[in-house]
N, C-alpha and C positions, 0 to 999 in steps of 0.2 A: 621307211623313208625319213629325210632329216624335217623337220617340221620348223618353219622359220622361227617362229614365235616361244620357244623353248631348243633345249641343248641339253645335249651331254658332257659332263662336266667329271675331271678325277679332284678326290678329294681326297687328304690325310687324317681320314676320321677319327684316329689315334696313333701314337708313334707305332710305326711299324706293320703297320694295316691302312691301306687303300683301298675305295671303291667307288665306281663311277653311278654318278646321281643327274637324275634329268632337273633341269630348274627352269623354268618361265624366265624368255628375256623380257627386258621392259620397251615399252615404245620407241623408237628408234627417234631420235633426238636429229632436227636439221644439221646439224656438225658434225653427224656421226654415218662411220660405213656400216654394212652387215657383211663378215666376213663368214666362209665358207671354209672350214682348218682342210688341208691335204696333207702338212706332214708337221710335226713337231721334235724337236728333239732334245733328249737328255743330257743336262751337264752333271754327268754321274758325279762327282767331288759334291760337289754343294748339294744337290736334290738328293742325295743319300745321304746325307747328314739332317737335311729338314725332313725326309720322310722318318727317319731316326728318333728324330727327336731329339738333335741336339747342339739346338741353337741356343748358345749364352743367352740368359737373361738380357742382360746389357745390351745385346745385340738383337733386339726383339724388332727398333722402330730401322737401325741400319740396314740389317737384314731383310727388308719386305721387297719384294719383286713389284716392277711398276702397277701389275695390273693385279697383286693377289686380294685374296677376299681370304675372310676370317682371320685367326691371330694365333702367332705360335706359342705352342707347341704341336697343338690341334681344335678344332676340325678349322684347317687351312686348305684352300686352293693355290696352290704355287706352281712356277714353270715361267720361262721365258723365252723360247725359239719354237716359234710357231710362224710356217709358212703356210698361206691361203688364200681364196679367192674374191675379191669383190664382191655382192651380188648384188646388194645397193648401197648409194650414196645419193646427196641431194646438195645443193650450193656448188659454186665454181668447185671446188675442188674435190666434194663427195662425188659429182655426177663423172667427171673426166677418171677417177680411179673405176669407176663400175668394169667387170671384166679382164682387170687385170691380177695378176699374181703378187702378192706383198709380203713384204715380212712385217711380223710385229710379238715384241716383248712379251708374249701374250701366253699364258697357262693353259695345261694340256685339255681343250676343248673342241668341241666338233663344232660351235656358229659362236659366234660371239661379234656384238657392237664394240666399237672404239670410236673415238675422234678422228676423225681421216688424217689429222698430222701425224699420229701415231702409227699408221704404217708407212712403209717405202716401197714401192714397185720394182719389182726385181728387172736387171734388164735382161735383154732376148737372150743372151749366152751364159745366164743361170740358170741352171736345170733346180724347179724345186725343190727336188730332191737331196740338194748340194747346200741349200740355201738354209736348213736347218743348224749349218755351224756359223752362221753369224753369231752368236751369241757368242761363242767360245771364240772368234776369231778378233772381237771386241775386246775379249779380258787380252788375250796374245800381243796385241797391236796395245795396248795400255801400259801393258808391262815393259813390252821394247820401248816405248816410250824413257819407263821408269827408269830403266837400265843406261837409257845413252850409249849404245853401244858404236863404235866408229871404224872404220875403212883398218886392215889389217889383225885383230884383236883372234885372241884367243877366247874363245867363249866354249862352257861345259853348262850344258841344261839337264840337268837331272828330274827325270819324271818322265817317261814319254807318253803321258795319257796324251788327248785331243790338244789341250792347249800346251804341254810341254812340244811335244810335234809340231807346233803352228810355230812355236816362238823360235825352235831351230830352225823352221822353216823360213821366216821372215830374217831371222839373221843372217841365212845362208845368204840371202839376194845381197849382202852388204861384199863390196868390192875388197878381197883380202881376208875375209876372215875365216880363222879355224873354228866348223863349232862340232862340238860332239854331244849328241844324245845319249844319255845315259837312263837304261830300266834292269831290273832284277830280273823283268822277263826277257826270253832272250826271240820270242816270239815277235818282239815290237823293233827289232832287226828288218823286218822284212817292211813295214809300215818306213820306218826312216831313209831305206834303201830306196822305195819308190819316189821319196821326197826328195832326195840328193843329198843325205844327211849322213855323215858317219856315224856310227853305234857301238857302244861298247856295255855291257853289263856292270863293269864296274866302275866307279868318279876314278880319277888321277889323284895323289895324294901328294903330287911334287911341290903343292902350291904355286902355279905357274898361271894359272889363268886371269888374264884379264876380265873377266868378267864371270858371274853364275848366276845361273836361274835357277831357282827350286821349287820344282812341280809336282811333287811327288806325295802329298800329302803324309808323308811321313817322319816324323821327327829324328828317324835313323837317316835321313836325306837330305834333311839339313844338317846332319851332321857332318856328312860326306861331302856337302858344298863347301864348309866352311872348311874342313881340307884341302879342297881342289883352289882354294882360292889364294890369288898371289897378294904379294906386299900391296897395299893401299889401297886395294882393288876394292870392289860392291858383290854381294850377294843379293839378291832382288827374290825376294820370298814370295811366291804368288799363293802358295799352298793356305789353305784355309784348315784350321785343325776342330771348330766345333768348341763343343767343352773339353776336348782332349789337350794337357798338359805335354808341354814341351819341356826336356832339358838335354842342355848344351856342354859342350866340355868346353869353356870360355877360357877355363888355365892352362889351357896349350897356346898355338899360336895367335890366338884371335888378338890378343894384345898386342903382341909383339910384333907382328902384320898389319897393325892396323886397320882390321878388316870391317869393311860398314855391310851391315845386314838392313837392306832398306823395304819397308811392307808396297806391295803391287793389290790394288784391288780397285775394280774398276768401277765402282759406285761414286768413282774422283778421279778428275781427270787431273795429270799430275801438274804440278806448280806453271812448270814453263810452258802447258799450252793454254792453260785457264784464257787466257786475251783473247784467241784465235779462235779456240774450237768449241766445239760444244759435242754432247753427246748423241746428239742429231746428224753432226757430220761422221765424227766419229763412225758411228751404223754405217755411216751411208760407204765409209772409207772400206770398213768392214765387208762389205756384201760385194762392191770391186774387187776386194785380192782373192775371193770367193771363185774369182771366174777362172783361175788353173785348174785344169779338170782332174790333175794328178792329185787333189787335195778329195778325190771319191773314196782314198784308200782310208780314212780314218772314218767313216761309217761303214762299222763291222756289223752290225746286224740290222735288223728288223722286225715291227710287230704289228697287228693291229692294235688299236686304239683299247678294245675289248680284255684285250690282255695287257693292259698296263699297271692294273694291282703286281698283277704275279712279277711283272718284272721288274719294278721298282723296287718290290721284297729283294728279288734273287741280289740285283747292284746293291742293296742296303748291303744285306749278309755278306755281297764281297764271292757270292757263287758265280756268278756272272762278268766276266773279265774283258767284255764288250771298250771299245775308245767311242764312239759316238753312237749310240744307239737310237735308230729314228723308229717315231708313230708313224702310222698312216692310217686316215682316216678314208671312209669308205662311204 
């Protein structure tokens, strides 16, 4: 049984090795809920690179997840989509969350306190289960932002993991536009088809597109965007590479096309919503477009909680070909 007063906790004891450690919580603080983890889930691109071990230097204080403990490269606690239950709370606003279901930014643990702002309450027609890709549906929604994409547009999103999926998916809802998902696998055809998304294995090299996304964490992807992309048009780079080196063939047509390759990453919210939004709404906007239920095809597996060493290894290594892979805790 889960014992309030301590937790189970996964840790990056060293790059490339994980295991789950029991630790003492502290006194539950009047501002603070105790939550109860039911499912959490993996944003394979990034948590395979921090389980790796290979977060720049430079990118040590960017890089930190709202809630982690320790400091990378290791021994780090990281993760951020964790859905779970109230069990208490205290003040206007800890006592009214008590019993309900929330999400929060929160690393892969079975009890953990927060500040009751720091969760949000799922509503009735989000199944928890669904509710572990808010994280990734926040970078998705960040990046369309970055992009501007408008009513008719040609769009080619290259990468169809979780969020390259969500971002053709969101663009699809735009009135007029062509957008096509592009993956090496031809397995993640059947993922874009449930979406309403056309699929192709390989980018257009016409230079025609008004617009690209590059999801694909690989710098042969960006290569291929900056192909597909037309005269004066944006690439919006969401891919994250670690300490891994990029290079570009820039002496073709990127000059001559005038092509802007502009960075997507959602620890910033972009210039034109700064006044309006915040990353509170954001979430909250996030966990809404959550509630299409056709968006269940991009959690391809499941674990228990107990087996999260072994398969943060396999997604490290790249054995494991999983698009959202969720915990459940027990």
């Amino acid at each position: 049984m889960m014992k309030r007063n301590s937790s189970l906790q996964f840790w990056i004891a060293e790059p490339g090795r994980g295991e789950i450690l029991r630790r003492d919580l502290p006194p539950r603080q009047d501002h603070e809920v105790l939550v109860r983890a039911l499912f959490s889930g993996i944003s394979r691109g990034t948590e395979a690179l921090v389980f790796g071990g290979h977060v720049p230097r430079s990118q040590y204080t960017d890089m930190r997840a709202p809630f982690q403990e320790g400091s990378f490269p290791a021994p780090v606690k990281y993760g951020y989509s964790n859905v779970g239950r109230v069990l208490e709370g205290a003040g206007a606003a800890g006592s009214e969350l008590v019993g309900q279901t929330v999400f929060c930014l929160y690393p892969h643990q079975d009890m953990y306190q927060v500040r009751a702002s720091a969760v949000v309450p799922l509503a009735p027609d989000l199944p928890p289960e669904r509710a572990v890709l808010a994280a990734n549906m926040e970078t998705a929604v960040n990046a369309v932002w970055d992009g501007d994409p408008s009513a008719g547009d040609r769009i080619i999103v290259i990468g169809s993991g979780v969020v390259g999926l969500l971002i053709s998916w969101l663009c699809g809802q735009i009135p007029g536009v062509e957008v096509t998902a592009v993956d090496l696998n031809p397995e993640r055809a059947a993922q874009a088809a449930a979406l309403g998304i056309s699929f192709s294995t390989e980018a257009p090299r016409d230079g025609r597109a008004d617009l690209v996304f590059h999801a694909s964490g690989s710098p042969a992807g960006l290569r291929a965007a900056l192909e597909a992309a037309g005269a004066e048009s944006v690439v919006v780079e969401v891919s994250w590479y670690g300490t891994e080196s990029v290079c570009l063939r820039l002496g073709e047509g990127f000059h001559s096309r005038r092509i802007t390759i502009r960075s997507s990453q959602v620890g910033g919210l972009p210039p034109a919503k700064r006044s309006r939004w915040t990353p509170a709404r954001r979430l909250e906007l996030a966990l809404d477009l959550l509630s299409d239920p056709s968006l269940d095809v991009l959690i391809s597996g499941e674990s228990a909680f107990k087996d999260l060493p072994e398969v943060m290894a396999q997604l490290s290594e790249g054995s494991n070909d999983a698009l959202c892979h969720r915990i459940r805790y027990t």
